[in-house]
N, C-alpha and C positions, 0 to 999 in steps of 0.2 A: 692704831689697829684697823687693819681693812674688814669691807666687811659687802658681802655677794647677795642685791636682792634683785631677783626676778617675781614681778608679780604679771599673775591672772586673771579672768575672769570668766566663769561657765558662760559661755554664749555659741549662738550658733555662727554669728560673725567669723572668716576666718582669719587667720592671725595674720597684724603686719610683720612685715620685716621690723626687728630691732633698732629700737634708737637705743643709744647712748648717752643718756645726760650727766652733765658732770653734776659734782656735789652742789646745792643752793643754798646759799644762807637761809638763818631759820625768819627773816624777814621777809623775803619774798616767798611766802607759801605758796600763791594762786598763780607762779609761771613756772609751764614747763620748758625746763632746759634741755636741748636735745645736741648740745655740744659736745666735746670728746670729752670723756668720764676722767678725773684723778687719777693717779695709779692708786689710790686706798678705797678708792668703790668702783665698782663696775657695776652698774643699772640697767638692766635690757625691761623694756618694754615691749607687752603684749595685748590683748584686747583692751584689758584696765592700765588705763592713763597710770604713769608717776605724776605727781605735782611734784614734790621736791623729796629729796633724799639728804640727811645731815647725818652727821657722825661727830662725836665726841672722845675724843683718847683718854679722858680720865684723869690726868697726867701722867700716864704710865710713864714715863719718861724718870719723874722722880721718883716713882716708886722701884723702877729697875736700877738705878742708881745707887737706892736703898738697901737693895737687897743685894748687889755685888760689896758695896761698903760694909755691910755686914759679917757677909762671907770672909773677906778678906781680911778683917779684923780677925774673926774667929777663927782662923785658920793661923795667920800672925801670934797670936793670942793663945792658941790653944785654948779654948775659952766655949766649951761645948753652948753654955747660955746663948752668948752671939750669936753660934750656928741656930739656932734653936728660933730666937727672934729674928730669923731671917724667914722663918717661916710664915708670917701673918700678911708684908707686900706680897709672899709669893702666891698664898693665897687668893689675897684680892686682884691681882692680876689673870688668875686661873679665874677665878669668878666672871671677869670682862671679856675673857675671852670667849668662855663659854654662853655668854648670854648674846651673842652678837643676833642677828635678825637671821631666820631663815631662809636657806637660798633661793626659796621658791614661795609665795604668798596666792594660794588661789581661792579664792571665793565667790559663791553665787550668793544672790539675794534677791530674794522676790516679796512685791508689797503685793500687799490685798487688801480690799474695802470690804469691810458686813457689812451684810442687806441687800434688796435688791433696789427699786425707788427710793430717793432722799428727797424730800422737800428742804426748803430754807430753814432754817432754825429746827431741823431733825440734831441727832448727833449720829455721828460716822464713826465707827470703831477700824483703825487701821492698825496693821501686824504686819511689821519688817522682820522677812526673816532671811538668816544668815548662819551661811554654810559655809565649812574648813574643808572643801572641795581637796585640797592640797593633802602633801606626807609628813609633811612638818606640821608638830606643836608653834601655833600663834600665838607667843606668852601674854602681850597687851594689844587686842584690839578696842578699837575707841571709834565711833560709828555714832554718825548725826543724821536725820534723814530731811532730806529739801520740803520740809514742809512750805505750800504757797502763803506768803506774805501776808494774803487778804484774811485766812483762817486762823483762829484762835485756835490754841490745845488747849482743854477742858478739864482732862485726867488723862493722867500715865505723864513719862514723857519721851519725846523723840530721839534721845540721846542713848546710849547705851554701851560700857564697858567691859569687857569678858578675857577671860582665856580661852581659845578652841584648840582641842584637839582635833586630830584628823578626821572625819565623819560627821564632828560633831555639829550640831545647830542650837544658835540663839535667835530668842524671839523679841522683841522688841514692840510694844504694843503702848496705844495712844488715841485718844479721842480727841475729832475737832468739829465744830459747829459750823454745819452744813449753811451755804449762803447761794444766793439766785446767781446762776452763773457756771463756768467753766474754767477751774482753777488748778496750772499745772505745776506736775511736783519737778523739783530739780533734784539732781541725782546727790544721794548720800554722800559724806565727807566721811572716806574713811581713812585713820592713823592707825597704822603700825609702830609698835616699837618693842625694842629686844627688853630681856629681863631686867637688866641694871642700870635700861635706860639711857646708855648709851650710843644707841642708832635711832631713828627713827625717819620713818618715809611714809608719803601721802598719794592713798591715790584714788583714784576717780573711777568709780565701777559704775553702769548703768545697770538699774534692776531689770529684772522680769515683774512681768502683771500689770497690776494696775499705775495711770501713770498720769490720771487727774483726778478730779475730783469735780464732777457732774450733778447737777441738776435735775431733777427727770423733768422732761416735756409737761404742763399742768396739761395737757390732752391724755398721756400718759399714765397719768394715777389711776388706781383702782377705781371701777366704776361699782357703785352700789349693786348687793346683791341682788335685794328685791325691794320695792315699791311699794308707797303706801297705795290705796285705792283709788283717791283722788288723783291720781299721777300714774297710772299705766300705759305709761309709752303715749298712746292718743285717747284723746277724748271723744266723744259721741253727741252728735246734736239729734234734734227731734225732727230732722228732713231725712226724707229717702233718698237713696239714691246707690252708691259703689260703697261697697264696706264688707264685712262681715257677720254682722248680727241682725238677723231677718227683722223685717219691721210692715211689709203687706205686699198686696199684688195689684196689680192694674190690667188693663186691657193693653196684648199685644200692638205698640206701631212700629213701624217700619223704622229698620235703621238700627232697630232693640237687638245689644250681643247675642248670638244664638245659647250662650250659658246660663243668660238668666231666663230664660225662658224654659217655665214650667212643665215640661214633656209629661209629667205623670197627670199633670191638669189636665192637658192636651188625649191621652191616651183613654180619660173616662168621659172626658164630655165633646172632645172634637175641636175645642176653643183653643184660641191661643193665649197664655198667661204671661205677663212680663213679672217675675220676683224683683221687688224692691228693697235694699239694705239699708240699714240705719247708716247716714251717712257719718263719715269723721273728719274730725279736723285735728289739729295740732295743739295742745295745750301748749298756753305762753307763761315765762313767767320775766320778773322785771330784776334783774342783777344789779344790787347798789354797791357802788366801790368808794371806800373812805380813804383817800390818800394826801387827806390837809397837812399842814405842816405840823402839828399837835400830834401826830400817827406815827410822824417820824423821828421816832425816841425809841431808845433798846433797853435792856435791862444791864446791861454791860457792854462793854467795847469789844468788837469781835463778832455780837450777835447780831444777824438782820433787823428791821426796826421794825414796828407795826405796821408802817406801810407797805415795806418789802414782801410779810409774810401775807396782808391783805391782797395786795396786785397779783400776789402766784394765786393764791386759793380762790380769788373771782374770777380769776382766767380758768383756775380747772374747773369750776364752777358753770362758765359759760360752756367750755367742751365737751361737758357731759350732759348739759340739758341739749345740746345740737346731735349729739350723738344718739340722745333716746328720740330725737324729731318732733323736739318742743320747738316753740317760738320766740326769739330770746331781745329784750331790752337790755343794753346794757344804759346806765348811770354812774356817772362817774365825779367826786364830791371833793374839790379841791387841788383839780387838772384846770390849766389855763388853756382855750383853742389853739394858743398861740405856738404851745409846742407839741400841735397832735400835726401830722402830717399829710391831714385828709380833710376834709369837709364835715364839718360836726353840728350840731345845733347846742345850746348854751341855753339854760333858761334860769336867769338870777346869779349866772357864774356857774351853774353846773350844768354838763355835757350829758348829753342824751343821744345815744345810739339807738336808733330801730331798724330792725327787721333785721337783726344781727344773722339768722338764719339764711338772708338773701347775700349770695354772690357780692353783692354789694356792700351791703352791711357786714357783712365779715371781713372785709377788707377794710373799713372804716372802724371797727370792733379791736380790731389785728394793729392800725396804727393808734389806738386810742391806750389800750396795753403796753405796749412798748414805750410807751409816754407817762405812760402813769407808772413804770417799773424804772426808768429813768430819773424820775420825781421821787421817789419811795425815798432811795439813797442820797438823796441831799435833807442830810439830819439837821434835826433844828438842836440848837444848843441846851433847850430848859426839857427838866424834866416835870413832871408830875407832882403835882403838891402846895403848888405856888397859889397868888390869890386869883390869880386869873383865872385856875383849875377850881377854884372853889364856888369862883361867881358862875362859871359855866354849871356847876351841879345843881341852882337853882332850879334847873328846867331850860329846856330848847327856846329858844327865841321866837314871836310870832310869827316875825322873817321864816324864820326854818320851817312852820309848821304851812305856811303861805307856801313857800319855793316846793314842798312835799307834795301836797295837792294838786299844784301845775303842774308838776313832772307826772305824775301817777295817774292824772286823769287823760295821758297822753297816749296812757297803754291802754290794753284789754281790761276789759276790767273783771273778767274771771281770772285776770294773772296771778298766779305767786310772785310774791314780794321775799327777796335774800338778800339783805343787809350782811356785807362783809365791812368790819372795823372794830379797829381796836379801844374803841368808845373813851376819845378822853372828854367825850362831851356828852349831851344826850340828843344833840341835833340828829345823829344817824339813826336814834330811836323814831325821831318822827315819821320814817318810811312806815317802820312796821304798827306805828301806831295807826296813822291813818290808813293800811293795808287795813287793821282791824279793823274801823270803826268802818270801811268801805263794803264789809264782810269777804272779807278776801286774807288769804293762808299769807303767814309772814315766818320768818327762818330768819336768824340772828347767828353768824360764824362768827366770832370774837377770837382773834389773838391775843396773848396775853405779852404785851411788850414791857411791864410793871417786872418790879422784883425787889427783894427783901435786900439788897448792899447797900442802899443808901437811904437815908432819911428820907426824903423826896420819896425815892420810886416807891414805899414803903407807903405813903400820903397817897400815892400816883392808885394804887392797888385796893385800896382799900375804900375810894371814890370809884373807881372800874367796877367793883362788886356790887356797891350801891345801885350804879344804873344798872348792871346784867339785872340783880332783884328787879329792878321797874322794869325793862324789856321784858321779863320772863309770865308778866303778867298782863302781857298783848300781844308774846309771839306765840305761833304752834310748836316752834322747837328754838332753844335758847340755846348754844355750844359753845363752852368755855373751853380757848384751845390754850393750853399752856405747855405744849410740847412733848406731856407724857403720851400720847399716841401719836402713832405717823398721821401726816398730814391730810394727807389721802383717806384714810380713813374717816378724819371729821368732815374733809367735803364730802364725801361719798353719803353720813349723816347727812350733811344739810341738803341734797340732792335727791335723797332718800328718803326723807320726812322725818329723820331722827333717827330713826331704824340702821344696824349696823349691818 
């Protein structure tokens, strides 16, 4: 049986000239053949690729055979039953024939992502949709969409089998676990085949819409609405001088702006006044980054680990204190210098960036990031629960509480203190412990990289909670991030003083 498929695809591309590929075995699916066609298909190709086209006869052959032996009998015979059973190949033959593939196959398909920012371990809701653009009824289409290799499906899934009428649209919907990075999709694998199964051809349509699966920038994320008190934009010290908020007057000298200069002083008593402004400076605060090898463990395969989602949210963390025109430390707690690509200081094994704010230091902040997002993704193999995890819940080491003091007495010391880690110890408590005892504001971002699948992580979760209780009774704001809010949001909290 022959059989005529011309397929399409909605685009604004315009169309090549036709190739003719002959029939391909159903073994080589992924080449296309652009050789001269059989005389039992004819395949022309338009914007949507063919990959291969096969055909199946059924054995009509024996079934027409059948049905003339029949005849022939019953006619010989006289034998009205014969004629009669010669109706059932004749039937199935009409069947094969009428189910062959339509001669024209056109379809659009456009993906979409929900939402607008994703951070790492957000979820992404994605919808393949697909359209019978064409005149012909599509009895079986069969549609897989190129999800990127590195992302897990969550719920739903990417596959999807339908009948389309002409008009008609299926949707096809799926969730994957958003990771640090820029991850592209490859184009859907779609199969055609007639009703009885006998034809079937493959082809290669490029969607409309979205066509990766993107990161936002951590400068990007939502910046908090508003500020606690201790934290409005800048601070005020007890010198006069350029600012805003009056603070006294002095006697006119020379050289003094003609603005601040008192003209209503001047207009009653004849004197020159110079007005004095409470002067400002930059509130600082100290950014601690946990990215030890203990950090980098997931809840399942697919998801970013603790360190991954650490490294995005202290980088947005650092963006948005530069952006309100803080002064920003960064500390970073289990990066070696050796693969930062910049000049760093190291005190006990742990890096210490200053004056992240300066040209300078944002440049050495900038390669210190990229090093420590590098490190996130080399997973260690154990999970949480083991005895190593147990003797750590003792308490921090005096090591750690020594190496904490050094680094911290390095900074300002009206700074805020923002521990980001996924706490499989209690060493990253020591910032915000000695932040307290120094009387100084401490912020605690915690990922939650723990989960309920396996025995371990199970162990891993249930030690994590123990120390958040002990941090929560020396930090100012304690934020257990376990993925049910966007990410952005809980830095925007730790940035914010807790406040949403």
């Amino acid at each position: 049986m022959s059989s005529d498929v011309s397929s399409t695809a909605a685009s604004e591309t315009p169309p090549r000239e036709p190739n003719t590929p002959a029939e391909d075995t159903p073994d080589q699916p992924d080449v296309t053949d652009t050789s001269t066609p059989s005389s039992d298909a004819d395949v022309s190709v338009s914007p949507a690729t063919l990959q291969w086209h096969e055909h199946h006869d059924g054995g009509w052959g024996v079934w027409l055979v059948a049905i003339l032996g029949l005849l022939a009998l019953g006619l010989v015979y006289a034998e009205p039953l014969l004629l009669a059973a010669a109706v059932v190949p004749t039937a199935y033959i009409a069947y094969g024939a009428v189910s062959s593939l339509p001669n024209e196959v056109s379809l659009a398909v456009e993906r979409s992502l929900a939402g607008g920012s994703i951070a790492p371990g957000e979820s992404v809701d994605i919808t393949l949709r697909v359209t019978n653009v064409g005149d012909a009824v599509i009895p079986d289409l069969r549609i897989v969409d190129g999800v990127p290799a590195e992302l897990v499906v969550t719920e739903g899934s990417p596959r999807g089998a339908v009948a389309l009428r002409p008009g008609s649209t299926t949707e096809i919907e799926y969730t994957v676990i958003a990771r640090r990075g820029e991850f592209a999709f490859t184009d859907p694998q779609v199969t055609v085949r007639s009703l009885a199964g006998t034809d079937r051809a493959a082809l290669s349509v490029e969607p409309e819409g979205e066509t990766t699966v993107e990161c936002t920038r951590p400068g990007a994320l939502p910046t908090p609405a508003r500020s606690t008190p201790r934290r409005v934009g800048q601070t005020t010290s007890n010198q006069g001088g350029e600012g805003l908020e009056f603070h006294s007057t002095r006697e006119y000298r020379t050289g003094d702006a003609r603005s601040r200069v008192n003209w209503r002083q001047y207009a009653k008593s004849g004197s020159l006044v110079t007005t004095e402004f409470r002067r400002e400076r930059a509130a600082s605060a100290v950014v601690v980054l946990d990215v030890r090898e203990a950090t980098r463990r997931s809840a399942m395969p697919g998801r970013p680990t603790g360190a991954e989602t650490s490294a995005y949210a202290a980088e947005a963390v650092v963006e948005q204190y530069l952006a309100a025109g803080h002064d920003v430390d960064l500390v970073v707690m289990g990066l070696s210098r050796r693969r930062v690509d910049a000049p760093v200081e190291a005190i006990d094994g742990i890096l210490l960036v200053t004056d992240v704010n300066t040209d300078a230091g944002y440049y050495r902040a900038r390669a210190t990031f990229e090093a420590a997002a590098a490190v996130a993704t080399e997973r260690s193999p154990k999970q949480g629960g083991s005895r190593d995890g147990l003797r750590h819940d003792s308490g921090a080491s005096e090591r750690s509480e020594q190496t904490a003091a050094r680094v911290l007495a390095r900074a300002d010391p009206n700074a805020e203190v923002v521990v980001v880690s996924s706490l499989p110890d209690y060493d990253p408590v020591t910032f915000v412990r000695r932040s307290h005892a120094m009387g100084r504001s401490g912020v605690l971002l915690s990922p939650d990289n723990t989960g309920d699948a396996t025995r371990g992580g199970r162990i891993a979760g249930v030690h994590r909670e123990l120390r958040l209780q002990n941090a929560r009774g020396v930090c100012d704001v304690a934020i257990d991030w376990g993925g049910e809010e966007p990410l952005g949001l809980a830095v925007a909290r730790a940035v914010g003083g807790g406040q949403r």
